[in-house]
Predicted model as a PDB file, atoms N, CA, C, CB and O in Angstrom, pLDDT in the B-factor column:
MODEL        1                                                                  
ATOM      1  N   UNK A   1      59.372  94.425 -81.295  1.00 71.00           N  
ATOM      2  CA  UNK A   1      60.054  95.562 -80.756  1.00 71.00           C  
ATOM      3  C   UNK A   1      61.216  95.975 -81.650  1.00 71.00           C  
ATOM      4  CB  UNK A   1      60.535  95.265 -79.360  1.00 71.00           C  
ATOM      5  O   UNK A   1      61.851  97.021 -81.518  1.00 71.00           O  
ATOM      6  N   UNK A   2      61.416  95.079 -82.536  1.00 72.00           N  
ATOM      7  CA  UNK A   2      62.741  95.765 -82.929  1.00 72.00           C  
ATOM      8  C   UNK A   2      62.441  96.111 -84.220  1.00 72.00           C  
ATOM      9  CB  UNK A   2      64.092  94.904 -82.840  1.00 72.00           C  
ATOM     10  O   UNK A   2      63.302  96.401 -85.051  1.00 72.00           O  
ATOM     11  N   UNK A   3      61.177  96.094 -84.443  1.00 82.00           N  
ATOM     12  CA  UNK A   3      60.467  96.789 -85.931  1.00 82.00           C  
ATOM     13  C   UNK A   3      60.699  98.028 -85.540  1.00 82.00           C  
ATOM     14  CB  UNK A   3      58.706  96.554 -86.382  1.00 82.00           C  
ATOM     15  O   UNK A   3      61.612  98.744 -85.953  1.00 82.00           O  
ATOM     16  N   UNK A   4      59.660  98.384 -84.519  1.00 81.00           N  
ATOM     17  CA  UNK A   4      59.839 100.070 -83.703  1.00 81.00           C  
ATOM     18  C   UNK A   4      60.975 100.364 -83.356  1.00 81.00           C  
ATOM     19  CB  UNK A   4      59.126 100.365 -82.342  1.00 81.00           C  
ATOM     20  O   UNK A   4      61.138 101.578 -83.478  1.00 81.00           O  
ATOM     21  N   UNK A   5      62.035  99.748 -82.901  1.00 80.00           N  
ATOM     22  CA  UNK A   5      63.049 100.610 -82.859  1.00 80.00           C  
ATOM     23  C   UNK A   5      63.930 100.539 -84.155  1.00 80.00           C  
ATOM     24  CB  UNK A   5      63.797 100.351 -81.650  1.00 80.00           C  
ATOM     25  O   UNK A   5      65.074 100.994 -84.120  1.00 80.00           O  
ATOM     26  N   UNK A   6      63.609 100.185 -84.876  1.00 82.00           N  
ATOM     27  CA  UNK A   6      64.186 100.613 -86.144  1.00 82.00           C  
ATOM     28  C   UNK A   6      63.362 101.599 -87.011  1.00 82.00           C  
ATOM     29  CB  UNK A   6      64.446  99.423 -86.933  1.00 82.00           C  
ATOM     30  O   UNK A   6      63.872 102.105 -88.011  1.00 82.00           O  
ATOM     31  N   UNK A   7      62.400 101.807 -86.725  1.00 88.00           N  
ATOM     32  CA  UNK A   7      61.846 103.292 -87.030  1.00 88.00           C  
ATOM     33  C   UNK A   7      62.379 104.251 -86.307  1.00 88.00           C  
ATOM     34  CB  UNK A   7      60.447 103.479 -86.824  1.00 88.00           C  
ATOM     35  O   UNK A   7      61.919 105.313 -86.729  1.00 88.00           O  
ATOM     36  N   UNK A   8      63.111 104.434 -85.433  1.00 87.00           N  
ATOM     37  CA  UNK A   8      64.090 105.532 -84.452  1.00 87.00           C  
ATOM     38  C   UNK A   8      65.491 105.946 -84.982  1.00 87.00           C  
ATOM     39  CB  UNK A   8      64.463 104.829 -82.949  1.00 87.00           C  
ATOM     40  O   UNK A   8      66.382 105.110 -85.135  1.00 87.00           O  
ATOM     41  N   UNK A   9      65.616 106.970 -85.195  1.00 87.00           N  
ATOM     42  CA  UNK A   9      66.802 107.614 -85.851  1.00 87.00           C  
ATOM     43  C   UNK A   9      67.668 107.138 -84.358  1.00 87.00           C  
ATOM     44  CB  UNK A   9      66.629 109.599 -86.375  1.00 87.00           C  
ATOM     45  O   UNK A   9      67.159 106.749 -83.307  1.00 87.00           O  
ATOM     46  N   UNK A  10      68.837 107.284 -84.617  1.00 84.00           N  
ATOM     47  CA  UNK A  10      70.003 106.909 -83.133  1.00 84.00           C  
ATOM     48  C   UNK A  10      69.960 108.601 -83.048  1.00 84.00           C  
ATOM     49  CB  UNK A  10      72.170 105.874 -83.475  1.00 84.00           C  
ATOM     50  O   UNK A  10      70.090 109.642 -83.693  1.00 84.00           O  
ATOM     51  N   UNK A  11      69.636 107.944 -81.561  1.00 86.00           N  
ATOM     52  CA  UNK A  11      69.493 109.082 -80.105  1.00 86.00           C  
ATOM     53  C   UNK A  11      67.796 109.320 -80.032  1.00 86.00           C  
ATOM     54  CB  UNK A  11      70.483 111.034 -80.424  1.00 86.00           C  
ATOM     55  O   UNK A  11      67.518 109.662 -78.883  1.00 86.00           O  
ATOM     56  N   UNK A  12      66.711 109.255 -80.802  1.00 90.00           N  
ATOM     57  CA  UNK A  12      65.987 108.407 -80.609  1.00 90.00           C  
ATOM     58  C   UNK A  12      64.801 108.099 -79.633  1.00 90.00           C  
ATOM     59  CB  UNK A  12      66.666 107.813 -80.571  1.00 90.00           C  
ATOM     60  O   UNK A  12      64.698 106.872 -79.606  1.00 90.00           O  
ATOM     61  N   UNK A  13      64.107 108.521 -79.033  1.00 91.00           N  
ATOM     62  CA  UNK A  13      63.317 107.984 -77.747  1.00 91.00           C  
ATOM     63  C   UNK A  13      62.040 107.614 -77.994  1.00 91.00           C  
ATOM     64  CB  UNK A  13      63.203 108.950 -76.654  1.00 91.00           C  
ATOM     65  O   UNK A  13      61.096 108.336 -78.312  1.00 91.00           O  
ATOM     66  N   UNK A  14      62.072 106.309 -77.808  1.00 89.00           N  
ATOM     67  CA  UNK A  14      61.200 105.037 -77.498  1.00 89.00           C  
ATOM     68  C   UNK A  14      60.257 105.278 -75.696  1.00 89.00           C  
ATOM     69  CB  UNK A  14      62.592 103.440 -77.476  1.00 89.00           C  
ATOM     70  O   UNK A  14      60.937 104.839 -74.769  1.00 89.00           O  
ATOM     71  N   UNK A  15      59.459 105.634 -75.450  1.00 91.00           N  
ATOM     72  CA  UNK A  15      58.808 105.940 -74.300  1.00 91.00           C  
ATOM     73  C   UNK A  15      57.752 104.510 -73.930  1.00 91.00           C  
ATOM     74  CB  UNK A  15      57.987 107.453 -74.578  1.00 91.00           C  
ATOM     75  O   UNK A  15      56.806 104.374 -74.706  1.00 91.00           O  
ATOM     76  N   UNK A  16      57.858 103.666 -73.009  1.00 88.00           N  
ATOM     77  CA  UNK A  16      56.620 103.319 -72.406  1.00 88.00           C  
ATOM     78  C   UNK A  16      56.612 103.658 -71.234  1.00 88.00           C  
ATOM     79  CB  UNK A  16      56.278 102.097 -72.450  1.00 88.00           C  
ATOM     80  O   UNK A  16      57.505 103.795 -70.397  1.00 88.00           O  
ATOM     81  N   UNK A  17      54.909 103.864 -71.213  1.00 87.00           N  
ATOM     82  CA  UNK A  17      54.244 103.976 -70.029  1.00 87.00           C  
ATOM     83  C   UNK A  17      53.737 103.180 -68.909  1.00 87.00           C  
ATOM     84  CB  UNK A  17      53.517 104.384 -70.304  1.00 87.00           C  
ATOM     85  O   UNK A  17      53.828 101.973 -69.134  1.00 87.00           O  
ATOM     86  N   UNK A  18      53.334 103.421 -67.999  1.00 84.00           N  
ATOM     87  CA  UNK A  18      52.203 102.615 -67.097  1.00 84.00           C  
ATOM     88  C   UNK A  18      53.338 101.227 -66.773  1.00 84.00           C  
ATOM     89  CB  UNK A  18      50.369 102.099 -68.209  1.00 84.00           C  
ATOM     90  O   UNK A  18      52.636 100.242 -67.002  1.00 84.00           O  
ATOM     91  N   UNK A  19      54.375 100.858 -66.464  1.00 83.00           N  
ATOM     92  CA  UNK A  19      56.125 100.176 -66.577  1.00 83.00           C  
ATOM     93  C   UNK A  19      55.660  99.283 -65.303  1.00 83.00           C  
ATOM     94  CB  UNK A  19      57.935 101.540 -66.234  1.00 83.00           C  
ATOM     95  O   UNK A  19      55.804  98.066 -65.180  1.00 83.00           O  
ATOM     96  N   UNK A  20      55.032 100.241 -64.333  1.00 84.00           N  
ATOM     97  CA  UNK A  20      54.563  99.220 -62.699  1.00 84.00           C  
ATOM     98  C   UNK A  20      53.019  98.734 -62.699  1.00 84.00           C  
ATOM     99  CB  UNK A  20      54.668 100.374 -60.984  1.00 84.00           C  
ATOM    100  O   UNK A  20      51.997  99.210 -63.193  1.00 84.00           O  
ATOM    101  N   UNK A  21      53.246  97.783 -62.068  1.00 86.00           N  
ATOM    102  CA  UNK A  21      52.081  97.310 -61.866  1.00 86.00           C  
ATOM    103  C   UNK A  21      50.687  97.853 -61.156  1.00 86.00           C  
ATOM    104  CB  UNK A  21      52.432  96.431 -61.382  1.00 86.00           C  
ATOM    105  O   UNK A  21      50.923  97.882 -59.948  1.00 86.00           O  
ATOM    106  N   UNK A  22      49.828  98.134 -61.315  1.00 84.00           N  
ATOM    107  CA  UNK A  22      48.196  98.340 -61.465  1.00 84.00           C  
ATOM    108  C   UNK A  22      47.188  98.162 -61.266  1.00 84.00           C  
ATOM    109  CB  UNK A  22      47.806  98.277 -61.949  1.00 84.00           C  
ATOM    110  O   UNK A  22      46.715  97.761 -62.330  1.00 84.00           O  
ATOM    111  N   UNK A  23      46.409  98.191 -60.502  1.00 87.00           N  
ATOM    112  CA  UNK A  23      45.446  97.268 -59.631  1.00 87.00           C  
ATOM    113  C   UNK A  23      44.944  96.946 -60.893  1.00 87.00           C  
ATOM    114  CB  UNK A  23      44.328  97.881 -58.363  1.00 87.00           C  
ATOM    115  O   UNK A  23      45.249  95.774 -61.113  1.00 87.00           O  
ATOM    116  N   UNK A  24      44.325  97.418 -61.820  1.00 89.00           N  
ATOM    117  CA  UNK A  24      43.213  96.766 -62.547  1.00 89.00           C  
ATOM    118  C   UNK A  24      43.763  96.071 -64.123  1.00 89.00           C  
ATOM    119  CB  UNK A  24      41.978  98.027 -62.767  1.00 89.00           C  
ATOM    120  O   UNK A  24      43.289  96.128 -65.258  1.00 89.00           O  
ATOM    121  N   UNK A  25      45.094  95.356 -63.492  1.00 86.00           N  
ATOM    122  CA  UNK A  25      45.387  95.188 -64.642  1.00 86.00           C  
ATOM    123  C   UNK A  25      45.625  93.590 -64.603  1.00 86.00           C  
ATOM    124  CB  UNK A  25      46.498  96.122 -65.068  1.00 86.00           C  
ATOM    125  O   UNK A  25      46.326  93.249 -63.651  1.00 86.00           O  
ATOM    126  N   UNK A  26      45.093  92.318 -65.619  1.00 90.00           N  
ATOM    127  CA  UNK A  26      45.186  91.073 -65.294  1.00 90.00           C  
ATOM    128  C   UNK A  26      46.196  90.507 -64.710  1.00 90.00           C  
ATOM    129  CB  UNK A  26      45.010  90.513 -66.128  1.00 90.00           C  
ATOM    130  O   UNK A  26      47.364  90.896 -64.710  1.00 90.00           O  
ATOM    131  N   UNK A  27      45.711  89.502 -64.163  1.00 87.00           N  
ATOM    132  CA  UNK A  27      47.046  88.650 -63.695  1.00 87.00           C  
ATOM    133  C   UNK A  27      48.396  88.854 -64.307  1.00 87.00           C  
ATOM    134  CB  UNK A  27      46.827  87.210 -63.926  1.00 87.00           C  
ATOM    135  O   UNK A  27      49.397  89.401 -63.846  1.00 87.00           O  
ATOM    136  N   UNK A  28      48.111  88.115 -65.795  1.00 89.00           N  
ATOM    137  CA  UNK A  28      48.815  87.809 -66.611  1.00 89.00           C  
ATOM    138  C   UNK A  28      50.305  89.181 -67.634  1.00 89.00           C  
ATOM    139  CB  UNK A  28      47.574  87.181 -67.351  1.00 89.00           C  
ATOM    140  O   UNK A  28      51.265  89.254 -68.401  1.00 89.00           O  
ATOM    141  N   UNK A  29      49.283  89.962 -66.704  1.00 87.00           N  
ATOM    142  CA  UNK A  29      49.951  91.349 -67.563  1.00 87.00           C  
ATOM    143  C   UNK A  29      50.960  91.637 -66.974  1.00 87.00           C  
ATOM    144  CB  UNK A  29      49.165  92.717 -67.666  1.00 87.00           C  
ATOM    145  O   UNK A  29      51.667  91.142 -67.852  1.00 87.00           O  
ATOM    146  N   UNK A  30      51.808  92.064 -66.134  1.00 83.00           N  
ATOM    147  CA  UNK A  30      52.953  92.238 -65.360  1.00 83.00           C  
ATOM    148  C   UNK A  30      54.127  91.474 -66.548  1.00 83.00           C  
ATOM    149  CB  UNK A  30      52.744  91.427 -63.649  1.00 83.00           C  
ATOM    150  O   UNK A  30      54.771  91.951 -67.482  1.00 83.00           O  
ATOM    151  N   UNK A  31      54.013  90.056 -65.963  1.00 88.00           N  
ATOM    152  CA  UNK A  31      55.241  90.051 -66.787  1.00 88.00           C  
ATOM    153  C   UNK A  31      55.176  89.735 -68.451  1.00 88.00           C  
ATOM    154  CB  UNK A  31      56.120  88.997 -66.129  1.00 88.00           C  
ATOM    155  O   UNK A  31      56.063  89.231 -69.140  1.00 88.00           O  
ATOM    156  N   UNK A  32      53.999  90.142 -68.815  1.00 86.00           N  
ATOM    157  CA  UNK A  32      54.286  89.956 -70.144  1.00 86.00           C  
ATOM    158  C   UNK A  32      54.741  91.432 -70.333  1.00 86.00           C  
ATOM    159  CB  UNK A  32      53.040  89.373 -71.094  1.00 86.00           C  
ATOM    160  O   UNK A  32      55.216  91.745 -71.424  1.00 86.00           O  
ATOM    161  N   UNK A  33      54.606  92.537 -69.155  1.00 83.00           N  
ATOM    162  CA  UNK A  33      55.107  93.726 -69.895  1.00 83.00           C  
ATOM    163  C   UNK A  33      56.846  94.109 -69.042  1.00 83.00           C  
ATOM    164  CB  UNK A  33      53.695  95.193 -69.684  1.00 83.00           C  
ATOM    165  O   UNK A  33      57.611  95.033 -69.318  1.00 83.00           O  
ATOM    166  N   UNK A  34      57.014  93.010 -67.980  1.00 83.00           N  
ATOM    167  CA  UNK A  34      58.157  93.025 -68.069  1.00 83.00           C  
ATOM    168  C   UNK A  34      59.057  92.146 -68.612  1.00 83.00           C  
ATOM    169  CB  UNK A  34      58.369  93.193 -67.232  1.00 83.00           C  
ATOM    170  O   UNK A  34      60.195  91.980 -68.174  1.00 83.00           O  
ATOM    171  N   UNK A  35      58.513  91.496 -69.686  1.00 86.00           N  
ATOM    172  CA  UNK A  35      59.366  90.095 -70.577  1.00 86.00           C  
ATOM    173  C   UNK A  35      60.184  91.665 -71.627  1.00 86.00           C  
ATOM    174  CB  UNK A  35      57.734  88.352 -71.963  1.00 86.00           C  
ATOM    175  O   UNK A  35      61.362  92.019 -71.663  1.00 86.00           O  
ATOM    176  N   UNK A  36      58.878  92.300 -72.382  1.00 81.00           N  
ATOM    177  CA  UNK A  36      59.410  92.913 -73.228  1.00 81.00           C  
ATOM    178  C   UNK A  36      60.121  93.967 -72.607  1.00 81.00           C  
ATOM    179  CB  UNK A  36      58.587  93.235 -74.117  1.00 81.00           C  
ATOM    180  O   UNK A  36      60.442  94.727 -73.520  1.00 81.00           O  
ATOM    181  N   UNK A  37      60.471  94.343 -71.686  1.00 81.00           N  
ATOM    182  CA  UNK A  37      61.428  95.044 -71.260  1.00 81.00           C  
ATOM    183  C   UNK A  37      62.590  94.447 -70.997  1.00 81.00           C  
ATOM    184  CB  UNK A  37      61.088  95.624 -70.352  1.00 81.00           C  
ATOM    185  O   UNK A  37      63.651  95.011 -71.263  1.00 81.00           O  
ATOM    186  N   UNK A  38      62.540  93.279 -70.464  1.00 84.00           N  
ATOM    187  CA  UNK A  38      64.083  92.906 -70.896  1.00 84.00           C  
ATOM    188  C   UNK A  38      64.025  92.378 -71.782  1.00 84.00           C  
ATOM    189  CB  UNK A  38      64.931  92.169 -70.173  1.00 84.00           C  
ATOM    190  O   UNK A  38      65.157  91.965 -72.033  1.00 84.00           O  
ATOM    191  N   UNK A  39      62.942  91.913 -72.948  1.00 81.00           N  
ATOM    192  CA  UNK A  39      63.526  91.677 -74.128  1.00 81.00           C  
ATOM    193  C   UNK A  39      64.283  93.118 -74.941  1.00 81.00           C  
ATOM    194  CB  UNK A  39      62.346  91.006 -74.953  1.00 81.00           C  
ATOM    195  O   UNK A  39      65.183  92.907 -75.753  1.00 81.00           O  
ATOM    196  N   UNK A  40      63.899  94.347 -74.686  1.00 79.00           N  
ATOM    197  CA  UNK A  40      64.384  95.948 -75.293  1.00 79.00           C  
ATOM    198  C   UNK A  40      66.078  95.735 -74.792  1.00 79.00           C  
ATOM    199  CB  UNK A  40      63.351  97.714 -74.269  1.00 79.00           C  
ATOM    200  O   UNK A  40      67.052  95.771 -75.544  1.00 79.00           O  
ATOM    201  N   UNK A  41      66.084  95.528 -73.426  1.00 79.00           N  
ATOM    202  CA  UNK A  41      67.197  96.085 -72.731  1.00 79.00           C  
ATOM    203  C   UNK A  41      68.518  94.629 -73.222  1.00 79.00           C  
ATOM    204  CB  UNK A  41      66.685  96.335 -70.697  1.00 79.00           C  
ATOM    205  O   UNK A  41      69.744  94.709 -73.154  1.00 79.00           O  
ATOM    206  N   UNK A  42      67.779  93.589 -73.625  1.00 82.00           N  
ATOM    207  CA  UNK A  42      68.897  93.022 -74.071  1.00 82.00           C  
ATOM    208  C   UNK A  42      69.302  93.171 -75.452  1.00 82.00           C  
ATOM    209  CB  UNK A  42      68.818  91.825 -73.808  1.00 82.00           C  
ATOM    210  O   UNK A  42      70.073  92.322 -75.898  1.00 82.00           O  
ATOM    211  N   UNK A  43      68.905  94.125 -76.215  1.00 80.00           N  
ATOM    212  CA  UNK A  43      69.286  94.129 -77.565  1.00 80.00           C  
ATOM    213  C   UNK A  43      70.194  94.723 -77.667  1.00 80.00           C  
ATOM    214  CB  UNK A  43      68.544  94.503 -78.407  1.00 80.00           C  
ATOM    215  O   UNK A  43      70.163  95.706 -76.927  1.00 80.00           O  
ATOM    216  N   UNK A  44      71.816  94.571 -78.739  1.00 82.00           N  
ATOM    217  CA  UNK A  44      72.723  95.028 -78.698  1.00 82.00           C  
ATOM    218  C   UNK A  44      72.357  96.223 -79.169  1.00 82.00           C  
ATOM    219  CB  UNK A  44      73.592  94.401 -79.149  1.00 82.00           C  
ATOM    220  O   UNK A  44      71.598  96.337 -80.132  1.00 82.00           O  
ATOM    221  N   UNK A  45      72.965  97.409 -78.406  1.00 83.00           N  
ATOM    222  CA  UNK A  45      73.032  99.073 -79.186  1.00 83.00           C  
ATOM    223  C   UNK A  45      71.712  99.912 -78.700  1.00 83.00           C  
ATOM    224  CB  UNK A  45      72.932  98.984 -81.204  1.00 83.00           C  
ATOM    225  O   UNK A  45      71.454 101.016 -79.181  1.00 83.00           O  
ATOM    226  N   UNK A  46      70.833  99.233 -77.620  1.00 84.00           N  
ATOM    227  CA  UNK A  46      70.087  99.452 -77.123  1.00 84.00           C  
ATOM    228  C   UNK A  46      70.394  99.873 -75.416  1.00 84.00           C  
ATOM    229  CB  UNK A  46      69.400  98.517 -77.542  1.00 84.00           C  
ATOM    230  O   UNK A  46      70.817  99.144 -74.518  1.00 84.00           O  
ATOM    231  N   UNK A  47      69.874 101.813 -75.364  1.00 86.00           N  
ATOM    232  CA  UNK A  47      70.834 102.025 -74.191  1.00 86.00           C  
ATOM    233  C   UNK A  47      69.118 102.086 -73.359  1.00 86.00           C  
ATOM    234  CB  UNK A  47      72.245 103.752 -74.221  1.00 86.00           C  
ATOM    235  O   UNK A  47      68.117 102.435 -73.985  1.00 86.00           O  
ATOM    236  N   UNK A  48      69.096 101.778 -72.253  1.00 86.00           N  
ATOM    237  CA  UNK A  48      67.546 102.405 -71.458  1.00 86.00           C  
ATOM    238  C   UNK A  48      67.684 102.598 -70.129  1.00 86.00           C  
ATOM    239  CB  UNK A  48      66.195 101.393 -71.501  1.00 86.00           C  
ATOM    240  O   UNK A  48      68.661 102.308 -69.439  1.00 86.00           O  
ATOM    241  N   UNK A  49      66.465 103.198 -69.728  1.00 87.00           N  
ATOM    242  CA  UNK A  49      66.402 103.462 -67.937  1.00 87.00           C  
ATOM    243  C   UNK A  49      64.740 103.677 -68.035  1.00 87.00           C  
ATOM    244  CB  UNK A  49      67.506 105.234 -67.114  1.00 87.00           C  
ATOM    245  O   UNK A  49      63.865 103.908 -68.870  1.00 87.00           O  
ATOM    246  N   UNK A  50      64.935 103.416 -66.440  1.00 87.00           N  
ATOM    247  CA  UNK A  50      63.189 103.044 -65.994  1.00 87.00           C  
ATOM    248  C   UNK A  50      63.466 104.245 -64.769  1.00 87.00           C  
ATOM    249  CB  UNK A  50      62.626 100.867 -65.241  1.00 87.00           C  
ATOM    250  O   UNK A  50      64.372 104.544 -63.992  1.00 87.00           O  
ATOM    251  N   UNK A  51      61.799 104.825 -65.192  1.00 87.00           N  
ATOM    252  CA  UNK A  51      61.706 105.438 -64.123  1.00 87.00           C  
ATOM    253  C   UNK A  51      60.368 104.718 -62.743  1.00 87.00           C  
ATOM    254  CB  UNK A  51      61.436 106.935 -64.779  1.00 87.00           C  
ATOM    255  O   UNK A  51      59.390 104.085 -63.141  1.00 87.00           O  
ATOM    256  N   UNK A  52      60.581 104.955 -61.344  1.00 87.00           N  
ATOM    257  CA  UNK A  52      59.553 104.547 -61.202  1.00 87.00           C  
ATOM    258  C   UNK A  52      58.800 105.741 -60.589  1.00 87.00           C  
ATOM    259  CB  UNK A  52      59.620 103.365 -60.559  1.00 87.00           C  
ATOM    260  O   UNK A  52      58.836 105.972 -59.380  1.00 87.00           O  
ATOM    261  N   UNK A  53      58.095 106.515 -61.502  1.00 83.00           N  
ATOM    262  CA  UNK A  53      57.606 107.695 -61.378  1.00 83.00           C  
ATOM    263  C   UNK A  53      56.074 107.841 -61.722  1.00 83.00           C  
ATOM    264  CB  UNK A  53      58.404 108.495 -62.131  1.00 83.00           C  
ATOM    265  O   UNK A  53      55.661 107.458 -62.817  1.00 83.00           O  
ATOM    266  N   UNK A  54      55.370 108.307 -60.933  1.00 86.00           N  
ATOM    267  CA  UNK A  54      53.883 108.301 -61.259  1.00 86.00           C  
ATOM    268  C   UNK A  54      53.473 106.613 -61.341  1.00 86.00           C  
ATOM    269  CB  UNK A  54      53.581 109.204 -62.862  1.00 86.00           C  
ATOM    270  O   UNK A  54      53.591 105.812 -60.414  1.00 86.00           O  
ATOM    271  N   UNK A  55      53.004 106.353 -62.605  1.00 85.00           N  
ATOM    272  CA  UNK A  55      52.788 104.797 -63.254  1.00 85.00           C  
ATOM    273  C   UNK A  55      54.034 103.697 -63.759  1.00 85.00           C  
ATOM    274  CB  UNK A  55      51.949 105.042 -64.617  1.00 85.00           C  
ATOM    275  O   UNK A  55      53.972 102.496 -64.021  1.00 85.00           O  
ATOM    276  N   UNK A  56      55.176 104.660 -63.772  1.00 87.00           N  
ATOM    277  CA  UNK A  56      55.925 103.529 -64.163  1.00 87.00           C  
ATOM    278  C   UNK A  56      56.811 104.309 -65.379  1.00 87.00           C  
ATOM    279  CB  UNK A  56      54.892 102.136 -64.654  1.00 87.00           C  
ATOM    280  O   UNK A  56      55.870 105.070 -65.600  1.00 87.00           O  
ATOM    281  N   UNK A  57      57.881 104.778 -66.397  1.00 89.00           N  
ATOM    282  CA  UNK A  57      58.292 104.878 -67.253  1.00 89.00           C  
ATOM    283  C   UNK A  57      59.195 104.075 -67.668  1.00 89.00           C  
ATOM    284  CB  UNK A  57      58.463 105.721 -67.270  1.00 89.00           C  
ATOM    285  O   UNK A  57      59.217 102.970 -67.127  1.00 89.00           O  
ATOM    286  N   UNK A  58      60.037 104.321 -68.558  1.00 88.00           N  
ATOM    287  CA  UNK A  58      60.873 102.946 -69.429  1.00 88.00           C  
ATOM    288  C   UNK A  58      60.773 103.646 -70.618  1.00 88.00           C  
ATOM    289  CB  UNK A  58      60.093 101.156 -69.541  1.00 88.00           C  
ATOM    290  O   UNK A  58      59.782 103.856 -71.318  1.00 88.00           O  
ATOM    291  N   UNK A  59      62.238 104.070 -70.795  1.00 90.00           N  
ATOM    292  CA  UNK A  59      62.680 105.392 -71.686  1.00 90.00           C  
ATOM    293  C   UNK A  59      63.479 104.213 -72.203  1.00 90.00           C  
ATOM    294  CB  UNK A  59      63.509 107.063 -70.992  1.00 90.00           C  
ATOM    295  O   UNK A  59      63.753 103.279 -71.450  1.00 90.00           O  
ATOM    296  N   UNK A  60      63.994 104.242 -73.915  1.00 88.00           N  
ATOM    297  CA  UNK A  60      64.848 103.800 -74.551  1.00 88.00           C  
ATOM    298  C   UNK A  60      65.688 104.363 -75.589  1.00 88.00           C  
ATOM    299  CB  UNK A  60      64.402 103.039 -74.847  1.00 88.00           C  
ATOM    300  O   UNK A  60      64.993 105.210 -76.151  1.00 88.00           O  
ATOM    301  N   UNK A  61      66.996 104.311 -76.199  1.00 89.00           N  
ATOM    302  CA  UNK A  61      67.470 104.809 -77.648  1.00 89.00           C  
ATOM    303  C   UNK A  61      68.061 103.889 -78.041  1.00 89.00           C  
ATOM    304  CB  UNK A  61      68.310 105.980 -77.832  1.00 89.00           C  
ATOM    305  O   UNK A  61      68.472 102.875 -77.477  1.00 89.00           O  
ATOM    306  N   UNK A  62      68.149 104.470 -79.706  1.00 84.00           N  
ATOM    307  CA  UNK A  62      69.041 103.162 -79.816  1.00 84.00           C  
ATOM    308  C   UNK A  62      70.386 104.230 -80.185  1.00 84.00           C  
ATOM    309  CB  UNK A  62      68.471 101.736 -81.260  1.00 84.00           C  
ATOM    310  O   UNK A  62      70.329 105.335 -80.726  1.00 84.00           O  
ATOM    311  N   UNK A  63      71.735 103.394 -79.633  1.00 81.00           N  
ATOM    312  CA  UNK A  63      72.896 104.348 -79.413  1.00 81.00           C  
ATOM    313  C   UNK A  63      73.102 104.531 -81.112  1.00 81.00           C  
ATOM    314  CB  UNK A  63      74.414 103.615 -78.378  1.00 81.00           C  
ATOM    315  O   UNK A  63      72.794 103.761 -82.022  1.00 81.00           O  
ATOM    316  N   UNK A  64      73.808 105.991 -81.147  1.00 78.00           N  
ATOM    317  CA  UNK A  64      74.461 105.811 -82.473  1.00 78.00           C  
ATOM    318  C   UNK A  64      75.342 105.115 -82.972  1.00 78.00           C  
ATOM    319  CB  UNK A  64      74.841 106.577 -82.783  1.00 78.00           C  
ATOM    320  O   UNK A  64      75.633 105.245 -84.161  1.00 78.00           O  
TER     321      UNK A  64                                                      
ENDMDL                                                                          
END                                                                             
C-alpha cells in the first residue's frame, strides 16, 4: 500500500471499493480487507474516511 500511495500527488485520491462485507465473499476475506485498512489509516500523513454507502467505500489522500 504504500507503493500506491506514493504514486499519489498530495491531495490525491486513493478509492476502494466493495469496504463491507458480501455474501459471496470467503470467509477469510473481511478482515484481510479490513487489516489493510487500518494498515492505510495508520500511516503517518495519511488522511481517510469510509463511507458505508451502496458496497462499502474507503476514500484516502495523502496530506500535503
Amino acid at each position: 500500500m504504500r507503493e500506491t500511495l506514493a504514486l499519489l500527488k498530495p491531495g490525491g485520491i486513493y478509492a476502494v471499493d466493495d469496504m463491507l462485507p458480501q455474501e459471496d465473499w470467503p470467509t477469510d476475506h473481511y478482515p484481510l480487507a479490513a487489516g489493510m485498512v487500518d494498515g492505510l489509516v495508520s500511516l503517518d500523513g495519511v488522511l481517510s474516511v469510509g463511507l458505508t454507502w451502496s458496497s462499502g467505500l474507503a476514500l484516502f489522500t495523502v496530506a500535503p
